[in-house]
C-alpha positions, -999 to 999 in steps of 0.1 A, spaced: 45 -395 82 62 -374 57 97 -357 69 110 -329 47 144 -312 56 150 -277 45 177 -245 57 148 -216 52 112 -221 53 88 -193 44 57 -198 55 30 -173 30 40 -165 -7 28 -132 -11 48 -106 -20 68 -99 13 74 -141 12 85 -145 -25 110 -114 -21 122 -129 14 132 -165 -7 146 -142 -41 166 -128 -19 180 -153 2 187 -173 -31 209 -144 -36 228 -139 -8 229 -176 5 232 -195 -25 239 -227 -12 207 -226 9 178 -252 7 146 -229 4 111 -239 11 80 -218 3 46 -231 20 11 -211 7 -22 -225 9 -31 -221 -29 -7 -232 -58 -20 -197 -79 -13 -165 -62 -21 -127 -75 -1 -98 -78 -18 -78 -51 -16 -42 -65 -31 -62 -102 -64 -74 -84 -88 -37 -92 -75 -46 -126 -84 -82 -130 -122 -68 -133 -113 -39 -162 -80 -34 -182 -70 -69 -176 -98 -88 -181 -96 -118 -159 -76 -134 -130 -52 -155 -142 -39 -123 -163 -28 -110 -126 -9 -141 -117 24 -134 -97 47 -156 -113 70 -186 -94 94 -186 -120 122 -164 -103 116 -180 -70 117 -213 -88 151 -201 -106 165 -190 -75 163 -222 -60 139 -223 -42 108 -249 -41 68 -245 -33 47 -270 -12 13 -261 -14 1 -264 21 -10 -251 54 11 -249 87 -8 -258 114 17 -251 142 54 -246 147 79 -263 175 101 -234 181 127 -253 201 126 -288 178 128 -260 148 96 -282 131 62 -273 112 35 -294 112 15 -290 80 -24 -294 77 -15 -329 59 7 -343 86 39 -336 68 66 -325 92 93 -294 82 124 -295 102 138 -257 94 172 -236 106 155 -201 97 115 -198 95 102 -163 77 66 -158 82 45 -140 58 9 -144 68 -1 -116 54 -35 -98 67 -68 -103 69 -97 -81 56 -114 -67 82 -156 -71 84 -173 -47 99 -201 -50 127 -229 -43 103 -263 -63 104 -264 -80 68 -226 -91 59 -235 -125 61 -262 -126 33 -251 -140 -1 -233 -119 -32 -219 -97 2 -178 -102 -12 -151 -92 18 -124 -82 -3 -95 -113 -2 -62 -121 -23 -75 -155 -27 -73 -161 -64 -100 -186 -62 -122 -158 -47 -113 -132 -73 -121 -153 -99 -157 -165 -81 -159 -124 -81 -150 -117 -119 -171 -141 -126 -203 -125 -105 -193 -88 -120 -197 -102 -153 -226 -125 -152 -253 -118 -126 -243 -80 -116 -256 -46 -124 -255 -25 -96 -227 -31 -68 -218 -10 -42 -187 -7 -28 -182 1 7 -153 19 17 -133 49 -6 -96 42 0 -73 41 -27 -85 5 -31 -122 9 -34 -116 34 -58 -95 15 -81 -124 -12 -77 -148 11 -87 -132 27 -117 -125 -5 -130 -157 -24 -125 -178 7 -143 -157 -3 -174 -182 -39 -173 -209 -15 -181 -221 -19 -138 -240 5 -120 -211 14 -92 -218 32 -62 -192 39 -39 -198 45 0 -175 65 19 -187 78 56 -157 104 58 -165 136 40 -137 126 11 -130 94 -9 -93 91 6 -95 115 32 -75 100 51 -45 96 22 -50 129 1 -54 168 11 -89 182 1 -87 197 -32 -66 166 -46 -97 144 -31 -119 164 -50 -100 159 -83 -102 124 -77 -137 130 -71 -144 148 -105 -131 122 -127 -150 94 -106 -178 113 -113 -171 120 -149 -166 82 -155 -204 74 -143 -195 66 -111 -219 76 -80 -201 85 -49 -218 87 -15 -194 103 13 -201 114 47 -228 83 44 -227 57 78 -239 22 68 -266 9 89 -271 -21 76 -277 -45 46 -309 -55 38 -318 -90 22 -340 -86 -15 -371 -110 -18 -352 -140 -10 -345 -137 25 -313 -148 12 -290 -126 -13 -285 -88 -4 -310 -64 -20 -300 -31 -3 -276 -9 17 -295 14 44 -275 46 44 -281 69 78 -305 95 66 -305 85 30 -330 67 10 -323 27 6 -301 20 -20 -312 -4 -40 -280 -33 -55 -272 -68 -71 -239 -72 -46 -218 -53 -22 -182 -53 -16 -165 -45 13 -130 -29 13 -124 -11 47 -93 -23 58 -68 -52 67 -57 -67 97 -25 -88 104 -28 -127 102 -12 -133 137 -30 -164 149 8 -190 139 23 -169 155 1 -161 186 5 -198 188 39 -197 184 42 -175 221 56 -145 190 55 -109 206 25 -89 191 28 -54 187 6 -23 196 -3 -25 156 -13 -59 162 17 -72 145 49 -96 152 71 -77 168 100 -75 151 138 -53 154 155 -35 123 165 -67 104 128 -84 110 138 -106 138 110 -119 160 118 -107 196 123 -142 212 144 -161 185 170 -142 156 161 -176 137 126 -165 132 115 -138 112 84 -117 98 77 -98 68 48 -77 53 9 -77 67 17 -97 96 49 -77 110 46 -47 130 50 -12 115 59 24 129 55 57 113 84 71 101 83 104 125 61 98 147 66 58 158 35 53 166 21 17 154 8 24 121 -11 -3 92 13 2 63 0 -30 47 9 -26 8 33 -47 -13 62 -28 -15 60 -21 20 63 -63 23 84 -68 -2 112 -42 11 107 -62 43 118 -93 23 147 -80 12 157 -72 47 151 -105 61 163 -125 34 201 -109 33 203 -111 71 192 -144 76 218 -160 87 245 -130 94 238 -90 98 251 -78 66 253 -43 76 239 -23 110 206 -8 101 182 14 119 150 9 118 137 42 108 106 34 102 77 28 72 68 57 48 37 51 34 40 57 -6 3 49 -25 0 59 -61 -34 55 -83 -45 60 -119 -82 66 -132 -81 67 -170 -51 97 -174 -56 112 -139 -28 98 -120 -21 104 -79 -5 98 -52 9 104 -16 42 105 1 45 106 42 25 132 59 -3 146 45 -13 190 59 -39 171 79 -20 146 92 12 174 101 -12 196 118 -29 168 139 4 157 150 19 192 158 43 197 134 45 235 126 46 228 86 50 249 54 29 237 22 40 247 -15 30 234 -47 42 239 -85 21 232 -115 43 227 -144 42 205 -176 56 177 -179 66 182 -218 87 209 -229 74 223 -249 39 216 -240 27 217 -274 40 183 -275 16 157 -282 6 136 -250 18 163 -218 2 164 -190 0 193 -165 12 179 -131 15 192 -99 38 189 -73 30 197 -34 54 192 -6 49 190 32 81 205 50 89 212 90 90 249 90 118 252 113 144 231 94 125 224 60 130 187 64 111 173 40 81 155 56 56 143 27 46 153 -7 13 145 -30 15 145 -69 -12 147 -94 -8 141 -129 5 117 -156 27 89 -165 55 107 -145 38 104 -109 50 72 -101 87 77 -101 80 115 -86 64 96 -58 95 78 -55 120 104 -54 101 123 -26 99 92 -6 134 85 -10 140 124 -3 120 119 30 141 87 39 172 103 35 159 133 54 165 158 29 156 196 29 139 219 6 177 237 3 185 200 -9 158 198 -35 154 234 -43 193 231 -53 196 189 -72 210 187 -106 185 173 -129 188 161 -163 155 169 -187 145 159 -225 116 177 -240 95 145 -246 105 126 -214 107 152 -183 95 192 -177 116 215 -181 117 226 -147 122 198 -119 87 200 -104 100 189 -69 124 217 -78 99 241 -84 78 234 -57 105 231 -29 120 264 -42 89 280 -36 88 267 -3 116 283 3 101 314 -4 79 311 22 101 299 46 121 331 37 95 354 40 85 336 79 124 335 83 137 371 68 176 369 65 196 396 80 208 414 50 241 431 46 254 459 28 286 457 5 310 460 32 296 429 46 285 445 76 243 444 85 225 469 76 188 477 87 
């Protein structure tokens, strides 16, 4: 039997595990690091929609080992089939046994498959990170597929279907909420999103319930997708995108505590509950809202990877006290030029939660001048509490600058800033590279104006006494 000795074993090498070995090859140089995945290729998970257009094949999405590598650290390609908590060993699939001083899991999720009559049949694809699968999948949207439909219009299934139109495939795209992202995106932003679906030859079903999918002549392959109170949609394939759920099963095993979200359990510096050696990062660890706490499925990479940072400096002291405040969901999407994207609470998600809430948006270009070749008109909305204009979420539509918008109302959110805070930053601007007006500082300022016009100031005359 094979006995390998290591300091830190990560167990999953998806983004949440890579970062947690990067960064412990920082912090604790001297260190023996060992990553354990199942596959010796892994994707870049954000990449995979693209594999099937822009890039043009899987092994263009590859998520490189060299950093890891650099840092020190060393792969085993591998399962773990169970894990001695007290004799601080892994027992891999091939008998191998991993004696360990800190064990990070990354597990990642699972897709989840729906209860619908038909998801066994063949050319059905549940959506996986499995570079094998992806590339069994490019190769069945190139070759034998002209009509697919995709179930499920999340941010994911939309960047599926945009890209999988470009291989000249009939895409239809089955949502049953009334809006593709409805759950993500306010209304009218949904509906833009909508538009340039639509506009790209895209056929979008919402408010449609799947009943079932129907086998073609065969018996065998799937032939159709029975809508409620539509006609039968005839397709090649289907593909499934509804959803993730955490991989928990090592550490069921392990006696781990599992959260209301399903996942590990885990305290501000991703610490299991019953041993500080043992960790969890990304699909697999338990998430809260950010305002409300409820358990919440924030499963996206830089979600993960943030969480690998956190483990991976603290492994084996607390580098700092931290509070766990909390995940703030940040998704960002781009079909052709139309670029989007959501910060925290949506003005569906404030009012179902209670939060009295001001909306404002600014429309602005992001050139200045706009006559300048390649501007884009953007806009900016924020969310805000109306009592204390905290910041509380903000959606951007637009160009090449909605990513780091995105960014700087997410951070704005985490640092609980106001719109006074906003309304009032110092900005630099260039004529090519920014507006000419902040649009977070546009739109927060006319926030304010709202919340000034609810909230009327008591004025005073020049004395400096009130006057009525």
């Amino acid at each position: 039997m094979e006995e390998i000795v290591t300091d830190i074993l990560i167990v999953g090498g998806g983004p949440g595990g890579m970062m947690a070995g990067l960064t412990a090859g920082q912090f604790w140089p001297r260190k023996k690091i060992l990553m354990v995945r199942p596959e010796s290729l892994s994707v870049i998970p954000c990449g995979i929609p693209y594999i099937f257009g822009t890039l043009g094949g899987t092994r263009e999405d590859l998520l490189g080992l060299e950093p890891f590598l650099a840092s020190g650290g060393s792969l085993r390609v591998g399962r773990v089939l169970s894990v001695d908590r007290s004799g601080r060993t892994a027992r891999l699939e091939d008998g191998a046994l991993i004696q360990w001083e800190r064990l990070v899991l990354g597990t990642g999720g699972e897709n989840f498959v729906p209860p619908i009559p038909g998801v066994d049949l063949d050319k059905v694809f549940i959506l996986r990170k499995d570079y094998a699968f992806l590339d069994d999948l490019f190769h069945a949207m190139t070759t034998e597929v002209r009509r697919l439909a995709i179930i499920g219009g999340g941010f994911v299934g939309v960047e599926f279907a945009d890209e999988i139109r470009k291989r000249g495939v009939e895409v239809h795209l089955v949502e049953m909420m009334p809006h593709l992202m409805a759950a993500s995106l306010d209304v009218d932003l949904c509906q833009a999103v909508e538009n340039q679906l639509k506009k790209n030859g895209v056929h979008i079903h919402t408010g449609a319930a799947v009943e079932a999918l129907t086998p073609d002549t065969s018996g065998r392959r799937v032939g159709g997708v029975r809508i409620a109170g539509q006609d039968p949609l005839p397709v090649d394939a289907v593909l499934i995108s509804i959803g993730v759920r955490p991989n928990v099963t090592l550490a069921r095993e392990m006696g781990l505590t599992l959260s209301r979200s399903g996942g590990v359990w885990v305290d501000a510096f991703q610490r299991s509950r019953e041993d500080p050696a043992i960790f969890a990062v990304g699909d697999c660890a338990h998430k809260q809202d950010f305002f409300t706490r409820k358990a919440i499925h924030a499963m996206f990479a830089s979600q993960a990877a943030a969480e690998g940072r956190i483990a991976g400096m603290n492994l084996y002291a607390l580098r700092q006290p931290r509070y766990n405040a909390g995940s703030v969901s940040i998704y960002a999407s781009q079909i052709d030029g139309l670029a989007f994207g959501v910060v925290g609470m949506t003005s569906a998600q404030a009012r179902a939660e209670g939060f009295p809430f001001l909306a404002a948006a600014a429309r602005l270009p992001d050139h200045h001048p706009s006559t300048l070749p390649g501007t884009t008109e953007t806009t900016c909305r924020v969310i805000l509490a109306e009592d204390s204009t905290q910041i509380l979420g903000g959606q951007i539509i637009g160009g090449p600058t909605t990513g780091e918008l995105l960014n700087t109302i997410g951070l704005a959110v985490q640092m609980r800033a106001t719109a006074l805070d906003l309304a009032s930053m110092q900005f630099g601007s260039q004529p090519r590279l920014t507006s000419s007006i902040h649009p977070l500082v546009a739109a927060t300022g006319e926030a304010l104006r709202r919340h000034r016009a609810l909230h009327p100031p008591c004025e005073t005359d020049h004395t400096g006494e009130g006057s009525s």
